[in-house]
C-alpha positions as CSV (number, residue, x, y, z in Angstrom):
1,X,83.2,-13.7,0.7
2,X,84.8,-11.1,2.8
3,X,84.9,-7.5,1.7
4,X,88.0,-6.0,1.0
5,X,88.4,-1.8,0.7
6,X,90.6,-1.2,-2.3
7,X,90.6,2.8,-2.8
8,X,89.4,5.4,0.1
9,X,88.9,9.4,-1.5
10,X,88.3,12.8,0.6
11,X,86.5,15.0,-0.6
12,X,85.2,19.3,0.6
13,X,81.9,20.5,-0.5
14,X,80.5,23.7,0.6
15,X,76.7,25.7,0.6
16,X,77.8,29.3,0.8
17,X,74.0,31.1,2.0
18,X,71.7,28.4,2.0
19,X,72.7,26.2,4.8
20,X,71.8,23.6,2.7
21,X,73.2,20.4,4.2
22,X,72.4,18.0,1.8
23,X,73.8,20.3,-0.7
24,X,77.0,20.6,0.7
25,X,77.4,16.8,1.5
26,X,77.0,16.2,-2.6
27,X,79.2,18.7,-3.6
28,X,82.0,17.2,-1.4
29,X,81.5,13.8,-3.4
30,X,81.5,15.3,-6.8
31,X,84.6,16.7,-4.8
32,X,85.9,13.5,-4.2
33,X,85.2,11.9,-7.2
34,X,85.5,14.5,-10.4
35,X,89.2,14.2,-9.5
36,X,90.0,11.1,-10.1
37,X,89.5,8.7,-12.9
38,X,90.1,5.1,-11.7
39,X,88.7,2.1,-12.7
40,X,88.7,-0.4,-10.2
41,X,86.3,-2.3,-11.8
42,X,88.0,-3.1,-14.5
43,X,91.3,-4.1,-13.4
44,X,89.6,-6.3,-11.2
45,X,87.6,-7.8,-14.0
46,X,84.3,-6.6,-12.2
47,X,81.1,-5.4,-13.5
48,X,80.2,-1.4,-12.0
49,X,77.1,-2.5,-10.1
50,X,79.8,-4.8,-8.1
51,X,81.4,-2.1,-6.2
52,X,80.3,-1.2,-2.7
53,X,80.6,2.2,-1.9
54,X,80.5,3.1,1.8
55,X,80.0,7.3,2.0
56,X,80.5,9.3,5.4
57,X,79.9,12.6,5.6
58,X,80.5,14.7,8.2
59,X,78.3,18.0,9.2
60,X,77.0,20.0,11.9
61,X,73.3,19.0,11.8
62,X,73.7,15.6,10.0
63,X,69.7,15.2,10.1
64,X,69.4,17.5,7.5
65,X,70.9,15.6,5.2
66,X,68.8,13.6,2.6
67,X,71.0,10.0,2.0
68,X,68.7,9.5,-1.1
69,X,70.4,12.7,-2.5
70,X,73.6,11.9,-1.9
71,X,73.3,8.7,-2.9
72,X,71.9,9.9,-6.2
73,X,75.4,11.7,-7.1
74,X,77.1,7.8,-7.8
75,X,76.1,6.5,-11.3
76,X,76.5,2.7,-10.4
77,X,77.7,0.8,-7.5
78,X,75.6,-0.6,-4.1
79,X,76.0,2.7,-2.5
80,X,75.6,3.2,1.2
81,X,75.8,6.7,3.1
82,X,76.5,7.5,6.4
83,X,76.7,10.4,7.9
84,X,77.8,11.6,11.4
85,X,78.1,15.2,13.6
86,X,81.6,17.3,12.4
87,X,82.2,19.6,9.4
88,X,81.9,23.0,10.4
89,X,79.1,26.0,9.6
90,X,80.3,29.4,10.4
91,X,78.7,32.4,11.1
92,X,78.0,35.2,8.7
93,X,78.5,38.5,10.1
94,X,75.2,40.1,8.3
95,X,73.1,37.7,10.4
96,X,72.1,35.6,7.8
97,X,72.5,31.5,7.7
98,X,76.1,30.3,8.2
99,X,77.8,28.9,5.5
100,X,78.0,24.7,5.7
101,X,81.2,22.9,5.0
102,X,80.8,19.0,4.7
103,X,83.4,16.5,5.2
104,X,83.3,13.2,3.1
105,X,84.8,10.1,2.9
106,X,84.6,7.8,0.1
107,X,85.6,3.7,0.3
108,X,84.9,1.2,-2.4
109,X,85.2,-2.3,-1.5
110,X,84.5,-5.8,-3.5
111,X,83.6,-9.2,-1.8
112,X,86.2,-11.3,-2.7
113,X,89.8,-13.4,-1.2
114,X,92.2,-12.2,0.3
């Protein structure tokens, strides 16, 4: 059955001092998602575990982000992350690590007609 993308959310997330990548990425889910409150599931007579969740997330050093964390933020659905160079860190002034903003996108899907 073909897959068919129903609902596509943005989402910001931030790490102030840590230039924590991963950190950042999950925080722009939680973004992304504690905003809403749709249940596509439901209306489509689905079970949860059905939906397939594509993720990209966007950063400046995408290899330092875990995709088992990120992941980890979605409480069902087949869940896959990509992630990809963008988002932007900028410099602190005092020297010390830039602060890290990610970029996400969020796409649930179903296999089914039409």
């Amino acid at each position: 059955m073909p897959r068919k993308r129903l609902l596509t959310e943005f989402g910001f997330g931030s790490s102030l001092r840590r230039q924590d990548y991963t950190q950042a990425a999950m925080r722009g889910v939680e973004n992304a998602l504690w905003h809403n409150s749709i249940n596509l599931a439901e209306l489509f007579g689905r079970e949860k575990s059905d939906m397939l969740i594509d993720v990209d997330v966007a950063v400046a050093a995408p290899d330092q982000v875990d995709v088992e964390k990120v992941a980890g933020v979605f409480p069902y659905g087949q869940v896959r992350v990509h992630v990809s160079k963008g988002g932007l860190d900028i410099p602190r002034q005092d020297g010390g690590k830039p602060t890290v903003m990610a970029n996400i996108a969020i796409s649930v899907s179903f296999e089914m007609e039409g």
